[in-house]
C-alpha positions, 0 to 999 in steps of 0.5 A: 610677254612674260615682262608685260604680264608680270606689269599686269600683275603690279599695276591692277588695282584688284590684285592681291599682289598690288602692295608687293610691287605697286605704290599708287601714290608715286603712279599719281606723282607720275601721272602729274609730272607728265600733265604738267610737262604736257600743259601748252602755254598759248598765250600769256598777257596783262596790262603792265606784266603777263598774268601768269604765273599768279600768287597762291593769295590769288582772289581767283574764280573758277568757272565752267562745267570742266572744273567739275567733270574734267576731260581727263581722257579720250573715249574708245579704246583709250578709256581706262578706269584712273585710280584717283581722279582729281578736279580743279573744283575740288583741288582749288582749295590747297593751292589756292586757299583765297579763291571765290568759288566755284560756278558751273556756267555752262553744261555740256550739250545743254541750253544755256541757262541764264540762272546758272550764267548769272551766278557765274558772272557774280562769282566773276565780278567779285573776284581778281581772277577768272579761270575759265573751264573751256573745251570739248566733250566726248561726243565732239571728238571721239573714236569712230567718228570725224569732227565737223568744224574747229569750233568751240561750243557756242554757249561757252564762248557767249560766257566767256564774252559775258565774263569779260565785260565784268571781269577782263582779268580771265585765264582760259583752262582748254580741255581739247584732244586737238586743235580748236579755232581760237578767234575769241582768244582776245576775251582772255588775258591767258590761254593754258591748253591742258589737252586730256591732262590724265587723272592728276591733271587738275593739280598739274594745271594749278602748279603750271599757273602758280609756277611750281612748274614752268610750261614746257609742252609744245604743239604737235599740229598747227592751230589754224586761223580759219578751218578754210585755211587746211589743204584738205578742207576742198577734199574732205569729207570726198565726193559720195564714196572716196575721199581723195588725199589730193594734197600729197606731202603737203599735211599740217605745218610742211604746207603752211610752212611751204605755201605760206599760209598764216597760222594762229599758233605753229607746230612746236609752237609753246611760252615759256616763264623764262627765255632761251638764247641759242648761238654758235651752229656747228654742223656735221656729217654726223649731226648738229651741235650748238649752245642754249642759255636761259636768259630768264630769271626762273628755271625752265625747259625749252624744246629745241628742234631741227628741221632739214630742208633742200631749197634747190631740190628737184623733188617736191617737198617742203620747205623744212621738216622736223628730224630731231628734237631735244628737251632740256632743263636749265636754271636761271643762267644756265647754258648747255651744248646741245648735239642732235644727230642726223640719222638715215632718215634725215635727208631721205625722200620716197623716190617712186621712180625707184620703189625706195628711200634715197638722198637727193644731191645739193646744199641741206640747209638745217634750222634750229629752232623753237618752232616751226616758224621761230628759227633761231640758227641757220647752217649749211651742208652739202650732201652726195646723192644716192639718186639714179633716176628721177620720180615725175618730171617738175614741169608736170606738177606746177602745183605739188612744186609751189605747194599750191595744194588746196585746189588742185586739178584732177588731171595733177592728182592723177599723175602722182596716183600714176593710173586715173583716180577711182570714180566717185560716183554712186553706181546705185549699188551698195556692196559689201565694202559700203558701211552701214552708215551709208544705207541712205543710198539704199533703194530699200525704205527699210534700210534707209529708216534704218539708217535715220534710226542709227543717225538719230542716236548718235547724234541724241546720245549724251555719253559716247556709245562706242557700240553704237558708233561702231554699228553705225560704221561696220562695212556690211563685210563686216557683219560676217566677221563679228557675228562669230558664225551665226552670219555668213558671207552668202546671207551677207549677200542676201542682206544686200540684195534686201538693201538694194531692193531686191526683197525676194531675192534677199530674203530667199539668200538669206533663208538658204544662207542660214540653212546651210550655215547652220548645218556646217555649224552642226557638223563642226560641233559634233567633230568637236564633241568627238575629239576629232579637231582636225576634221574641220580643218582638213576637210573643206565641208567644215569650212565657213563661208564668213570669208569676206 
């Protein structure tokens, strides 16, 4: 605690201490180094050569409202205020001294404008280069809430088609939390996914795209080619009032892996601007070890990957699952020998015949590769198990065996649960475990106008309201807990009985609700105003009743 405290201390801006032991200027270098190690490289094309990296004489563009207002960071909890915020708008001119210009496009949640895409598009046709500003804003993916589809605002993807039909020499910039469908990826010559790149991550793109830095992120979820393709996409968002995780096991790349589902870009996935050789398996009890050459002319870094799977296993699974990784840095010719060990979690599964991780018995095959898909190495160990009995019988679950998840049957899912699965069905009754937002089930108009009221400000809302978002998804238990006293949790029934319909009934629980809380609230202060701190822990009288 003390240690935290004390970084506390260094790293606020507003403390007197702050020139003792805090260099803002290394923490943006810090802040760079790490966008620019995070930068996913998608796709990289052009008629003769890839497009990037480019020269700093480079006659290039940039175009859309991000290059201005980047997505630096996520909403929520995860906001925090950056010492120094870059933009590519502004950061343009050092690195690139021969750029057009600068031309929003497109904003944000707005309509389209043809004035502000006209402008863009002669800023386009003038230029040898585009760097598009593509992405998400804060509303589509936030804290609080679930996005609804994989897609890419509309206006923007209507820009980038207008773009190429004037200039087809186009680099996408992607400012995104997560995966996005990228069927318009065959308008651009480049993908760069930028992710949230932090207050320096305007200059740590244009240092990727002049190949100050070489690409070295990688993808921690599958890109998929249709939103339909997910295995939860029948699930979820559930029926009414559950949400049934009917897949199981079966989540990201272990499912398309396993099923056999093309995908769009792999979990691992990322390009380089050199290439990596790898040779010479050697597997281990204690782990794997092999050699890794850059076979380009530039310095890079790969990312190398272990995968572990069982093809006999007498236990559903996935086909591979990552159980190590590595990164390394080697200049142009350079080799190194890589050693990646096991540990005790490499080739155990959850048996829930007996409560506990085990190793199932048989020949582990493990992979190496660049991603999940790009299996460069392939070897052999045979394991003894530390398995007595056996989870659910195989020929009950032809469906979790074959992967065949998307679409499974209610009677399947409910041998996995082992008990029958919770009805979703709405019993006409919210109770204290339902959330505000699903007040139009409520009998009460009121509660139900409500709830239109909630849901028509968060969807008018420009700047996320993590306040309102979280009203909005408060479970009615809830309300006992963050009203710090004032409600407890008999005029939380009160406020029930209002919901469902029973007005008298609620407004006299409430009444009496409040009556009594308020005189608990008396009594406890006055024990307070007398020293007599332990009185209302020992005495049940100055209990509360917020115990939900």
């Amino acid at each position: 605690m003390e240690d935290m405290l004390g970084l506390m201390e260094k790293t606020d801006p507003g403390r007197k201490n702050r020139a003792a032991g805090f260099d803002p200027q290394k923490h943006h270098s810090l802040a760079r180094k790490a966008a620019a190690q995070s930068i996913v490289l998608l796709k990289n094309e052009g008629n003769s050569a890839p497009v990037l990296p480019f020269s700093e004489n480079t006659k290039a563009a940039l175009i859309g409202a991000f290059g201005c207002t980047p997505r630096y960071q996520g909403a929520g909890s995860s906001a925090v205020n950056p010492l120094q915020l870059e933009n590519l708008s502004q950061m343009i001119e050092k690195y690139l001294p021969q750029n057009t210009g600068y031309e929003t496009g497109y904003i944000p949640g707005r309509k389209r404008n043809p004035s502000r895409e006209q402008k863009a598009l002669a800023l386009a046709a003038k230029s040898q280069l585009v760097l598009y500003c593509m992405g998400l804003d804060e509303p589509s993916e936030l804290e609080g809430s679930d996005r609804k589809d994989l897609s890419v605002p509309e206006e923007q993807i209507l820009l980038l088609q207008k773009i190429y039909e004037v200039n087809p020499n186009i680099v996408v910039l992607l400012s995104t939390g997560g995966a996005v469908d990228l069927w318009w990826e065959r308008y651009c010559s480049a993908v760069v996914y930028c992710q949230l790149g932090g207050q320096a991550g305007a200059s740590a793109i244009l240092e990727v795209l002049l190949g100050k830095v070489c690409p070295s992120g990688r993808l921690s979820e599958t890109w998929l080619l249709h939103y339909e393709d997910t295995p939860a996409y029948h699930y979820f968002p559930g029926p009414e009032r559950t949400a049934e995780y009917r897949e199981s096991i079966f989540v990201g790349y272990r499912y398309y892996q396993s099923a056999g589902v093309p995908v769009r870009y792999p979990f691992g996935y990322g390009l380089s601007y050199t290439s990596f050789s790898y040779s010479n398996l050697k597997t281990g009890l204690r782990g794997v070890s092999f050699e890794i050459r850059n076979t380009g002319c530039r310095d890079g870094t790969e990312v190398v990957q272990l995968y572990v799977g069982l093809p006999k296993s007498k236990v559903f699974r996935a086909v591979r699952e990552l159980k190590g990784f590595q990164k390394v840095f080697l200049r142009a010719g350079e080799k190194a020998f890589i050693k990646i060990p096991f540990d005790e979690k490499t080739f155990r599964f959850w048996n829930t015949a007996s409560g506990s991780w085990e190793r199932e018995p048989g020949e582990y095959t493990i992979y190496i590769g660049a991603s999940a898909e790009d299996i460069r190495l392939e070897g052999h160990i045979f394991l003894e198990g530390t398995i007595d009995s056996f989870p659910q019988d195989q020929l009950l679950l032809p469906s979790y065996c074959a992967a065949a998840v998307s679409r499974i049957q209610k009677e399947e899912f409910q041998r996995i649960l082992g008990h029958p699965a919770p009805d979703s069905g709405w019993e006409g009754r919210l109770c204290e475990n339902d959330a505000l937002c699903q007040m139009y089930y409520a009998q009460s108009r009121i509660a139900r106008f409500f709830c239109r009221l909630l849901r028509m400000k968060i969807e008018r809302m420009g700047k996320p309201d993590m306040n309102l978002l979280f009203l909005y998804n408060l479970p009615f238990r809830g309300i006992a807990r963050m009203s710090q006293g004032v409600v407890d949790s008999q005029m939380v029934n009160g406020i029930l009985d209002f919901v469902n319909g029973h007005p008298g009934k609620g407004l006299k629980a409430l009444f009496f609700g409040w009556r009594s809380n308020r005189k608990r609230s008396r009594i406890y202060r006055k024990a307070e105003v007398l020293g007599n701190r332990s009185g209302p822990q020992k005495n049940p009288a100055f209990r509360r009743k917020d115990t939900i």
